[in-house]
TIPA-615923 format. One record per residue: x negated, y negated, z negated of N, C-alpha, C in turn; residue in one letter. Coordinates in steps of 0.05 Angstrom, whole numbers, plus 32768, in hexadecimal, padded with zeros to 4 digits. Example, Ala and Ser with C-alpha at 12.3 -4.5 7.8 and 13.67 -1.06 7.14 Angstrom:
<nodes>
7EF880727F647F0A805A7F647EF880427F64A7EFF802D7F727EEF80157F717EFE7FFF7F63S
</nodes>
This chain:
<nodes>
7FCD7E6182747FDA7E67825A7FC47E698245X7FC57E5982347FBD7E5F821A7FBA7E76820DX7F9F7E7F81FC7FA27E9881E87FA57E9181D7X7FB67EA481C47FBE7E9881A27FA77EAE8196X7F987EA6818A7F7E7EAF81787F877EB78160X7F877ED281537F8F7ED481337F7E7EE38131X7F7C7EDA81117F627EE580FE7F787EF980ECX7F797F1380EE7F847F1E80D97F677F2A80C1X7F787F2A80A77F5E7F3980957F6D7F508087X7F697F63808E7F787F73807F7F6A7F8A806BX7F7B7F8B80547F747F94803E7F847FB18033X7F7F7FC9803C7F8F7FDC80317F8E7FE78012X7FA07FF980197FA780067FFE7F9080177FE6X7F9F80237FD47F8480377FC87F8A80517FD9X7F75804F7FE97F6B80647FFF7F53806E7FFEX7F42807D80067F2B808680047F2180878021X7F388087802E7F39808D804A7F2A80708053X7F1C806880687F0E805680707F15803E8083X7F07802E80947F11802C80AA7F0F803280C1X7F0A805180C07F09805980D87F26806A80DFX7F31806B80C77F4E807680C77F64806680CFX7F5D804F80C47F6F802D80CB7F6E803280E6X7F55802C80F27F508024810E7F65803D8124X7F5E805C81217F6E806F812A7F818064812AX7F94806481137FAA8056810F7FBB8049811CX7FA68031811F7FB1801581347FB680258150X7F99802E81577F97804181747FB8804D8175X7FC3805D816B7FD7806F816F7FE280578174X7FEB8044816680028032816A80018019817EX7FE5801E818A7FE6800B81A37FE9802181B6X7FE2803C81B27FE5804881CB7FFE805181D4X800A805781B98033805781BA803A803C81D0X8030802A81BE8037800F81D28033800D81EAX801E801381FB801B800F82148025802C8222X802F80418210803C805382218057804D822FX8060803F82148086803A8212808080258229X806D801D8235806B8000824F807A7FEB8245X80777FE6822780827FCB8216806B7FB18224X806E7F9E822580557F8D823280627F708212X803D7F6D8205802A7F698222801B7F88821DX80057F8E82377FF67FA882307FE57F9F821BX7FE17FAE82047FCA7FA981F07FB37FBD81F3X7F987FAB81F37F817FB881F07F717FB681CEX7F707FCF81C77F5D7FD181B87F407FDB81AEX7F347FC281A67F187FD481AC7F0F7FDA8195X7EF17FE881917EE47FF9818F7EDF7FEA816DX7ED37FFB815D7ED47FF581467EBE7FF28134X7EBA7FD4812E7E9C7FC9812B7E9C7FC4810EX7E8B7FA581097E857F9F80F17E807F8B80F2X7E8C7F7580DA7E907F5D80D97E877F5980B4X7E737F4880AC7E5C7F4C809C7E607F6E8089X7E677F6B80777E697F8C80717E837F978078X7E987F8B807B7EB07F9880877EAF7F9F809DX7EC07FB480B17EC67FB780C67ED87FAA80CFX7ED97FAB80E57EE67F9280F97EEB7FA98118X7F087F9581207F0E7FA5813E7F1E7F8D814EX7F217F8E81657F2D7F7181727F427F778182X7F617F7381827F787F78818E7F787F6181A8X7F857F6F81BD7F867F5081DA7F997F5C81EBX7FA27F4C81F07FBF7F5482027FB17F53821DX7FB87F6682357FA67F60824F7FAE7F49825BX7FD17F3D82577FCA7F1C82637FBE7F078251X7FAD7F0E82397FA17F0282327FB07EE2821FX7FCC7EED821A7FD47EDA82097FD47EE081E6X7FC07EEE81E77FC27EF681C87FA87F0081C1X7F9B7EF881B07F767F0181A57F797F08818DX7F7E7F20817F7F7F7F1F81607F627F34815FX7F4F7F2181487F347F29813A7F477F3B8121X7F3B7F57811B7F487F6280FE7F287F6980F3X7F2F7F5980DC7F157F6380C97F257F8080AEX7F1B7F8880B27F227FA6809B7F167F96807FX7F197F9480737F117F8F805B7F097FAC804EX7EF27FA480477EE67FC7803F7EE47FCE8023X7EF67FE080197EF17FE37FF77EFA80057FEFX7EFF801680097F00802C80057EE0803C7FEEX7EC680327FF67EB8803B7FE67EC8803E7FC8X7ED080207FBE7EDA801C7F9F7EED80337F9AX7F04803C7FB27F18804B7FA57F0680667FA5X7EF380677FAE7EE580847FAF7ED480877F93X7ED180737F8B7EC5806B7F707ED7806E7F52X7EE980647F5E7F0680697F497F1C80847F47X7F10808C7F5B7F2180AD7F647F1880C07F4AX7F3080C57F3C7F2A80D47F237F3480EC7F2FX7F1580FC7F2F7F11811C7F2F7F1A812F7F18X7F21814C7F1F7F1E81627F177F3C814E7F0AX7F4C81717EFE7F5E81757EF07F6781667ED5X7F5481717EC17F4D81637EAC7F4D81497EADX7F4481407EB67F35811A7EB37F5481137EBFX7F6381227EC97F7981147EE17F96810E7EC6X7F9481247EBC7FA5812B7EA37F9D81147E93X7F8681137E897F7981027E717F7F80DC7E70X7F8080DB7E957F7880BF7E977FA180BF7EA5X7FAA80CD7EAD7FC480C77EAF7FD680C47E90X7FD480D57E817FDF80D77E667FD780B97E5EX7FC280AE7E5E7FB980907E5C7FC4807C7E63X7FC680857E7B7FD180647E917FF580667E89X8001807D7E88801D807A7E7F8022806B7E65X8013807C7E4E801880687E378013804F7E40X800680437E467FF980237E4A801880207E57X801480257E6D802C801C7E878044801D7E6CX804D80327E608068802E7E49806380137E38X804E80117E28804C800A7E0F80477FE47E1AX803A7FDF7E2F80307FC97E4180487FC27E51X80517FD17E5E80697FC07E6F80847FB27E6AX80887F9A7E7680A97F8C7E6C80BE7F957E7CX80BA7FAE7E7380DB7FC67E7A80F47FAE7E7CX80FD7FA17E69810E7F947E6381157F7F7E8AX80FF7F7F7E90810C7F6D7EA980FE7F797EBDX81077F957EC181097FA77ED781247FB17EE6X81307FA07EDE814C7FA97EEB814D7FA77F04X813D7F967F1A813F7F8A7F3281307FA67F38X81197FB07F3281077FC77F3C811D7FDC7F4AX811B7FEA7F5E812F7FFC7F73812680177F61X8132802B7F60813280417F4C8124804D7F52X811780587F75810780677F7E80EC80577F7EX80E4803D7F6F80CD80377F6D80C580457F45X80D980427F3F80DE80487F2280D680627F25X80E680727F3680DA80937F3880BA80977F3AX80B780897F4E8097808D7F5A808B80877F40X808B807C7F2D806F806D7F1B806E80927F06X808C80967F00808A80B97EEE808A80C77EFCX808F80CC7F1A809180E17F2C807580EF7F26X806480E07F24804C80FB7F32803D81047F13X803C80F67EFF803E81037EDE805481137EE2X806E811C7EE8808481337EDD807681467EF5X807181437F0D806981517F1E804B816B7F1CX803581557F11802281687F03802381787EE7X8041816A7ED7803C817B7EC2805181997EC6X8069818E7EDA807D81A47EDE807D81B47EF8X806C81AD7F0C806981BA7F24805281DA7F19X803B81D07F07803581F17EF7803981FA7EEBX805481EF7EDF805D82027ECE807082197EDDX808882047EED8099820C7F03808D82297F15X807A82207F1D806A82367F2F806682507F19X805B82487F01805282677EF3806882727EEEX807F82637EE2809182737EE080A282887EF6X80A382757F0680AB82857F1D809A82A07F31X808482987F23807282AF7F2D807282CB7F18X807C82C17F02807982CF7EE6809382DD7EECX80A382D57EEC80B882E17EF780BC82F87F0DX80B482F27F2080A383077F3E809D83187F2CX808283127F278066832E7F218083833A7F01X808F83307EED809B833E7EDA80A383557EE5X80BE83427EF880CE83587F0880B783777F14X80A9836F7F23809B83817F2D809283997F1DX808583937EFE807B839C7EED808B83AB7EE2X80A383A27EDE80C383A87ED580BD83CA7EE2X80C483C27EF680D083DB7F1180B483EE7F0FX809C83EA7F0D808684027EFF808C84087EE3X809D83F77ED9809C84097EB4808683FC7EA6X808183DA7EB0806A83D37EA6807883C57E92X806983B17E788077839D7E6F807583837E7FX807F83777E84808283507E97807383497E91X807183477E73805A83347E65803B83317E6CX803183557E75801C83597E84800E83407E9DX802783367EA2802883287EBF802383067EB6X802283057EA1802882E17E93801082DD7E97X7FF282E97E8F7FD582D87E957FDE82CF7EBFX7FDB82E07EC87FD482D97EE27FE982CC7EE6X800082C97EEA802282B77EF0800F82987EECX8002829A7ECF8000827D7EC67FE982737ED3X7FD582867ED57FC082747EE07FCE826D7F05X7FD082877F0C7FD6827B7F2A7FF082627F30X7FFE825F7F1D801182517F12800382357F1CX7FF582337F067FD882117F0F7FDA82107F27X7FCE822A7F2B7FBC82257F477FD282187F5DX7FE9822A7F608002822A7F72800982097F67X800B82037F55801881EC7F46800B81CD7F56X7FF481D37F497FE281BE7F507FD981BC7F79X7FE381CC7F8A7FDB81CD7F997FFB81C17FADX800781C87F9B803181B97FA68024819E7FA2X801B81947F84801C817F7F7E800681697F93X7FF381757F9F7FE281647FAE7FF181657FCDX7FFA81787FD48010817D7FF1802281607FE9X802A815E7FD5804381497FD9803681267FCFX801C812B7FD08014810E7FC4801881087FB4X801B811A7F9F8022810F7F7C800081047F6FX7FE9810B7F7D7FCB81117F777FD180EF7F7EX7FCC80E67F947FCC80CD7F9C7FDE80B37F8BX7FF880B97F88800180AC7F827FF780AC7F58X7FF080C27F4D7FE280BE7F307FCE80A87F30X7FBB80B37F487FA080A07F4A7FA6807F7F4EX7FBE807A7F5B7FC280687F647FCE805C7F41X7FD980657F357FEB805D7F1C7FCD80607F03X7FBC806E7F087FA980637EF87F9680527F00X7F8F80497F107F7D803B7F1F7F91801B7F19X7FA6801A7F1E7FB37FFD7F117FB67FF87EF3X7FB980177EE87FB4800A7ECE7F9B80067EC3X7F8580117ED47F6C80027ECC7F687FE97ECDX7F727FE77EEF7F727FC17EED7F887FB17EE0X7F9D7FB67ED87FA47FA87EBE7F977F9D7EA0X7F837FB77EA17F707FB27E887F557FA97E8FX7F587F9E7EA67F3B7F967EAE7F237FAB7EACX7F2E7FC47EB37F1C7FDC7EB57F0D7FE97EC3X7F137FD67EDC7F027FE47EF27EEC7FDB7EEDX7ECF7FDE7F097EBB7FE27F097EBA7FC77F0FX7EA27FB97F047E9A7FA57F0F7E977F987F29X7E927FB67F3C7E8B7FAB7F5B7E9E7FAA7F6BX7EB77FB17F5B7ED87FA67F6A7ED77F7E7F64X7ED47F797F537ECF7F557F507EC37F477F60X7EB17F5F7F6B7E9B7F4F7F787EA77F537F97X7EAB7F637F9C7EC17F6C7FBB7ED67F587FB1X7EE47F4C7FA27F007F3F7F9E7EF17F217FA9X7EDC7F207FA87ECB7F037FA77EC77F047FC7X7EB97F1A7FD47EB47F197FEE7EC57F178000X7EDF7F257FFE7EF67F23800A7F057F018004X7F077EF87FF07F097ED67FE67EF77ECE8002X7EDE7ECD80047ECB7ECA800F7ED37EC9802CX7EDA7EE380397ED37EE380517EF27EDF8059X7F107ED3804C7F207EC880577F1E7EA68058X7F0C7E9A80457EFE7E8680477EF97E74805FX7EDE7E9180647ED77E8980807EEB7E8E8098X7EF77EA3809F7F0D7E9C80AF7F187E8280B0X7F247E7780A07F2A7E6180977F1C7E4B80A7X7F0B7E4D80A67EF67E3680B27EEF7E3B80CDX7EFC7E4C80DD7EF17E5780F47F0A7E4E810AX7F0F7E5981237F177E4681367F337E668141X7F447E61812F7F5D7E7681317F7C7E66812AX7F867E6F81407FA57E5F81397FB57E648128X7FAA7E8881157FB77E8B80FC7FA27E9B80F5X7F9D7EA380DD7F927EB780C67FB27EBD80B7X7FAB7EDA80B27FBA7EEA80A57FAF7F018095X7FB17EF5807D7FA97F1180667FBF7F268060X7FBC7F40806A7FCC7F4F80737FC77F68805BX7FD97F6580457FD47F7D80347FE47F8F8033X7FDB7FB380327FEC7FC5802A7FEA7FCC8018X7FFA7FDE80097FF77FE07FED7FF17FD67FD4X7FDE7FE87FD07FCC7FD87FB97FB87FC57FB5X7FBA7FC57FD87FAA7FA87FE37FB97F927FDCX7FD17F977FDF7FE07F7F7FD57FE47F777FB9X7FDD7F857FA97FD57F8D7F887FBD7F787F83X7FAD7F867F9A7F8D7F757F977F907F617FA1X7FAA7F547FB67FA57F3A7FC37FAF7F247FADX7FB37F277F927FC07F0C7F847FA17F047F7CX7F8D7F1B7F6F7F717F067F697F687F057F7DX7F637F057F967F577EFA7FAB7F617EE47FB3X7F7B7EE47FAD7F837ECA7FBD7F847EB37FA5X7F807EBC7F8D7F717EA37F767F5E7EA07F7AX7F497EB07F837F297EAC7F897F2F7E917F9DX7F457E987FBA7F447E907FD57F477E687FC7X7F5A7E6C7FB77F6F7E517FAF7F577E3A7FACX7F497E507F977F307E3F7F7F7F1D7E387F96X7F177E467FAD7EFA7E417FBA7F0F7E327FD6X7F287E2B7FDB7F307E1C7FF17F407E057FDEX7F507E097FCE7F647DF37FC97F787DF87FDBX7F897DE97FE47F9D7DE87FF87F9C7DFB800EX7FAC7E0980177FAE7E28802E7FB07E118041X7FAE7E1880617FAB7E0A80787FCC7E1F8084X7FD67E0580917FF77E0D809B7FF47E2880ACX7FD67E2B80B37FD37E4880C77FD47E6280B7X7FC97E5D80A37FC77E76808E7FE37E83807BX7FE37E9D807B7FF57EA7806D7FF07EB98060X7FFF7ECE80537FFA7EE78046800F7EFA804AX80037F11804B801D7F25805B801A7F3C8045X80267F40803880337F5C8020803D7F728029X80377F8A8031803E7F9C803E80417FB88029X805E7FBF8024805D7FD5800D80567FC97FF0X805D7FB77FE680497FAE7FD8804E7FB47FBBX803D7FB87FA780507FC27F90803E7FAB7F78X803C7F947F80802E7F7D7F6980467F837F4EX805A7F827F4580657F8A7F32805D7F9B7F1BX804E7FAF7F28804B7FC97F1880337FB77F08X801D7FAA7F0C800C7F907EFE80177F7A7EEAX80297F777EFE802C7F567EF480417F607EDCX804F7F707ED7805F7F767EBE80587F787EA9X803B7F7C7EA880357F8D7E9080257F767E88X80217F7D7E6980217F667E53800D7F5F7E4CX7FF87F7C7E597FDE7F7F7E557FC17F7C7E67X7FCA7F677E807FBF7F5D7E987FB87F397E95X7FAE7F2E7E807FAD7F177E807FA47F107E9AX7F897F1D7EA57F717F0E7EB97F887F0D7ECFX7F927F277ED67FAC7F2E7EF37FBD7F147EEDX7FD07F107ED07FE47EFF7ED27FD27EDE7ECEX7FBE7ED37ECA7FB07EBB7EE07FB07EB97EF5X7FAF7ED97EFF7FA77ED17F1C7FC37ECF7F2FX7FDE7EDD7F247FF17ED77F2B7FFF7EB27F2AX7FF27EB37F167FFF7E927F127FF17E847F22X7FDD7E857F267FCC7E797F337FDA7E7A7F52X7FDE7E8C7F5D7FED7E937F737FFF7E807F73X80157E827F63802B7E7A7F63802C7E5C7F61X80187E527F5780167E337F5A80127E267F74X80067E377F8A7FFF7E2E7FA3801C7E347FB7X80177E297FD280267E2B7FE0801E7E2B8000X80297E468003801E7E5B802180367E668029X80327E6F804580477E82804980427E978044X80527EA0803880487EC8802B806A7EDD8037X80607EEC804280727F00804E80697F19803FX808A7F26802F80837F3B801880947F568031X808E7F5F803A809E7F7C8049809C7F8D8038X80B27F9A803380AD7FAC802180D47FC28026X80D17FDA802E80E67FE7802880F47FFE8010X81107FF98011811A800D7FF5811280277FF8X810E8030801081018048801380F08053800DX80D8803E800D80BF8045800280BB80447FE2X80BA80567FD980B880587FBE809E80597FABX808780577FC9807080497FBD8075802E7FB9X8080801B7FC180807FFF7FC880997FFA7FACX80947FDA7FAA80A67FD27F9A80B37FB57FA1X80C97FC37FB780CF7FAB7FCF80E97F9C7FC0X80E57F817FD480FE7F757FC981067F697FB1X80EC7F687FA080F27F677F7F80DB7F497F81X80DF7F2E7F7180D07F297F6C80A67F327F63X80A17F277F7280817F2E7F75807C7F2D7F5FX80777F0D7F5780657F0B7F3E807F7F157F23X80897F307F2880907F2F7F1480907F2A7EF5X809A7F1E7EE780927F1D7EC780867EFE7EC1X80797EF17ED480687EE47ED380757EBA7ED7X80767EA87ED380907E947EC780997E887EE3X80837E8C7EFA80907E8F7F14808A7EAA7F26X809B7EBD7F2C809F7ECF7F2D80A57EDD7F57X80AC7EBB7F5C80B07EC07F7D80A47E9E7F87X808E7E9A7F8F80847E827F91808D7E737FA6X80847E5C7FB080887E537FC480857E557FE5X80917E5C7FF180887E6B8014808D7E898012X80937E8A7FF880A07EB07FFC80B07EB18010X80AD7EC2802580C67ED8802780C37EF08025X80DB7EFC802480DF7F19802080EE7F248034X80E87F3A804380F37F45805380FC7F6C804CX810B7F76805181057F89805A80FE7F968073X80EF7FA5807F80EA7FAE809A81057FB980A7X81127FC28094812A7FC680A181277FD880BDX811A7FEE80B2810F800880C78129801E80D8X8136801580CC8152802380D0815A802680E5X8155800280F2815B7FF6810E814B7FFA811BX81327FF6811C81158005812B81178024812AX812380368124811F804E812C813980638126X8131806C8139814D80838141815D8093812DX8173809A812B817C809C8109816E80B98107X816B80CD8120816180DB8118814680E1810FX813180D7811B811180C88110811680C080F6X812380AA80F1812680A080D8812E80B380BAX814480C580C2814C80D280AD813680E980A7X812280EC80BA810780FC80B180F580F280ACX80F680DA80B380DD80C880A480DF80C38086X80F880C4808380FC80B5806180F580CD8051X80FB80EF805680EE80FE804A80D581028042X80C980FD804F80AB80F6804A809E80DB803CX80A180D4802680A080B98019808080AB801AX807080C3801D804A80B88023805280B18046X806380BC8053805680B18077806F80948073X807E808F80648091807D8067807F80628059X806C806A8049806180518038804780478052X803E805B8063803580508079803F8041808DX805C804180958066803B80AC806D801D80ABX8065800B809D80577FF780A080437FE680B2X802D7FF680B480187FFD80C58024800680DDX803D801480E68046802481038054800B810DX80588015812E8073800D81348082802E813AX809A8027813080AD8044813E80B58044815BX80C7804B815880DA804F816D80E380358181X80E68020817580E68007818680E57FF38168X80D07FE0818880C17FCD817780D37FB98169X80C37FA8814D80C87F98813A80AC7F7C813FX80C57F6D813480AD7F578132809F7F528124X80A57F608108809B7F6880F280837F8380F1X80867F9980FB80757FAB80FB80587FA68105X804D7FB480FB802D7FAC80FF801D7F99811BX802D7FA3813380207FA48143802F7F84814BX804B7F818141805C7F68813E80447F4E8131X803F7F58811B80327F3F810880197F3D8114X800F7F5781207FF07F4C811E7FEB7F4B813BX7FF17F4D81487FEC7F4B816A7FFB7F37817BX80137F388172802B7F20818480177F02818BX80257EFC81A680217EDD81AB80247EC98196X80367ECB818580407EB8817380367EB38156X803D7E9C814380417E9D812780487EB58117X803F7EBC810480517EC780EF806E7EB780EBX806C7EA180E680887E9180E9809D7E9B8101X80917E9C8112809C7EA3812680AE7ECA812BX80997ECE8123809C7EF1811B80B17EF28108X80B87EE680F880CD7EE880DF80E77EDB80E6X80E97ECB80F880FD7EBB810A81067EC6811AX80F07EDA812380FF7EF4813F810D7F07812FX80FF7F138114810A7F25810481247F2580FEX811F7F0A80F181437EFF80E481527EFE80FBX81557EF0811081667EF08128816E7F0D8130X815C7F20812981637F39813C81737F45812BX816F7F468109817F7F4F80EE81937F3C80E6X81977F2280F281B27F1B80E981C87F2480E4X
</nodes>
C-alpha cells in the first residue's frame, strides 16, 4: 500500500500563545483518537523546526498517511501588537471603532449573521459597561451598609468606583472581551496599512516557504488558516500567485473561523482590497468552514466581501455542522462558551468529521475527497 504524503502549512490566529500550545493541542486530539480505538492509530511526534517555523509530523501506524505540519510562526508579531495597560486599550479601541463606522460598507452587510455583528461592539460595550455595572452594584452594598451605621452612602462612592474598575476590568478579561478588542484593533491597523513592517516581511516568508512545498514531493499541500490567519492568508496568497502563477491541482486553501470580511469591507484597505482581487482572479480549491455559532468567525457570508468578485472560483463553503458530531448535551455547553467554540475547529468532538482537524489534515485522502465524505454524511 501506498503512503499519501501531505504538506499542511498552517497559519493561526492573533494569539500570543505559540507553537507549543498548537502542538499540545493536536496531542489531546490524537490522543482522544487512539483512545475512542477509531483506526487508523495516529502517531504524533515531537516538535521541531523547519527553517524559522516549527514543524511536527502526523503518521498513521499502517502507514497509509504521512502529514509534514509546518506552524507558520508569527506569534512574536501579535506579541508586538498586543496593546498594553488600560489607557492605550481605551485610546486605540475608541480609534479602530470610528475607522470600522466611518470606513465600512454597512450598506451590504445584510448577509453578515447577527452574532458576528455582536462580536465586532461586544467587547467596546463590555469594557465601558462591565465598570461601571460593578461600581454601582458595589456602591449599592457598602451604601446600604453605611445606611444601617447612620453613615451617609455617599461615603462609600470613592471605593464602590475604584474597586468597580478593578472588579469590572477583571469580568471583562474572564470573558475574552481583552482578546477579542486586540483582535478588532490589530485589523484595523491592517486596513490602514499600520502594522509593523516585520509582519510584510513574515507575509513574504510564509509566500516563500508554501512555494517551496510546492516544489517538493507531496500528494497535497494545504494552507490551513484559523482566524486571523485567514485575514492574513489573502496577501500571502497574492505574494504565492505573483511568485507561482498558476496553483498545482494538489494545492488548496482551507479557511477555518474565518472573518476576511471584517477587511475586505472597509473603504479604507486599498493594499488588503489588491490583494483580494488578486485572489479572486486565480483559481484553487479553497474550503471556507466557518460556523453561526462562532461569533468570532464570519461564516457563510461571501469572503471577499465588498470587493467586484466577492466568492471566487473553487470556493466552497461549508458549515462544520458540529451539532451532528457531538452530543446535544456537549454541544449545548459548548456554544456557551463562544472563545472554546471559535477553537473547535482545531478539535474533533464526540465523533469524528471529515472535516475536523484531524479529518483534513491526517486522513488517507484528498481534501476533495474529505468534502465528498462531508456532504454525503450531511445530505
Amino acid at each position: 500500500m501506498s503512503t499519501f504524503k501531505r504538506k499542511v502549512l498552517h497559519l493561526g490566529g492573533f494569539d500570543p500563545r505559540g507553537a507549543r500550545f498548537y502542538h499540545e493541542l493536536l496531542a489531546e486530539q490524537v490522543a482522544a483518537h487512539n483512545a475512542a480505538g477509531l483506526a487508523p492509530t495516529l502517531l504524533l511526534g515531537e516538535r521541531g523546526r523547519e527553517g524559522k517555523d516549527a514543524a511536527w509530523r502526523v503518521t498513521t501506524a499502517d502507514e497509509s498517511c504521512t502529514t509534514d505540519i509546518r506552524f507558520l510562526v508569527w506569534d512574536d508579531l501579535v506579541r508586538l501588537h498586543w496593546v498594553k495597560g488600560t489607557g492605550a486599550l481605551l485610546r486605540h479601541m475608541a480609534g479602530a471603532y470610528r475607522r470600522f463606522w466611518r470606513a465600512g460598507e454597512w450598506a451590504i452587510t445584510g448577509e453578515v449573521p447577527r452574532g458576528s455583528k455582536v462580536a465586532l461592539v461586544y467587547p467596546g460595550l463590555t469594557m465601558l459597561l462591565a465598570p461601571l455595572a460593578c461600581a454601582l452594584a458595589l456602591w449599592g452594598l457598602l451604601a446600604l451598609a453605611l445606611h444601617m451605621a447612620g453613615i451617609s452612602g455617599w461615603w462609600g462612592f470613592p471605593v464602590a468606583a475604584v474597586a468597580g474598575v478593578f472588579a469590572g476590568l477583571a469580568l471583562v478579561k474572564r470573558i475574552h472581551s481583552l482578546w477579542l478588542m486586540r483582535f478588532i484593533i490589530f485589523n484595523d491597523q491592517l486596513a490602514r496599512g499600520k502594522t509593523d513592517p516585520k509582519l510584510d516581511e513574515r507575509l513574504d516568508r510564509f509566500a516563500d516557504a508554501i512555494a517551496q512545498a510546492l516544489g517538493e514531493d507531496h500528494d497535497e499541500v494545504l494552507f490551513v488558516t484559523h482566524s486571523n490567519g485567514s485575514i492574513l492568508a489573502m496577501p500571502v496568497m497574492a505574494r504565492l500567485l505573483e511568485k507561482r502563477g498558476a496553483l498545482p491541482a494538489h494545492f488548496a486553501l482551507v479557511t477555518l473561523g474565518s472573518s476576511i470580511p471584517l477587511v475586505s469591507f472597509r473603504r479604507d484597505a486599498p493594499a488588503y482590497h489588491a490583494a483580494c482581487d488578486r485572489v479572486a482572479q486565480a483559481s484553487f480549491r479553497w474550503l471556507d468552514l466557518g460556523s453561526l455559532t462562532d461569533g468570532a468567525a464570519i461564516p457563510l457570508v461571501p469572503p471577499l466581501l465588498g470587493r467586484p468578485v466577492q466568492a471566487p472560483q473553487g470556493l466552497v463553503q461549508l458549515s462544520p455542522r458540529w451539532f451532528r458530531y457531538c452530543d446535544p448535551a456537549t454541544y449545548k455547553l459548548r456554544r456557551r462558551n463562544k472563545y472554546l467554540t471559535h477553537f473547535d475547529y482545531l478539535r474533533r468532538l464526540d465523533r469524528p468529521s471529515p472535516l475536523d482537524y484531524l479529518g483534513l489534515a491526517c486522513a488517507n485522502r484528498p481534501l476533495a475527497a474529505s468534502i465528498a465524505a462531508f456532504e454525503a454524511e450531511n445530505a
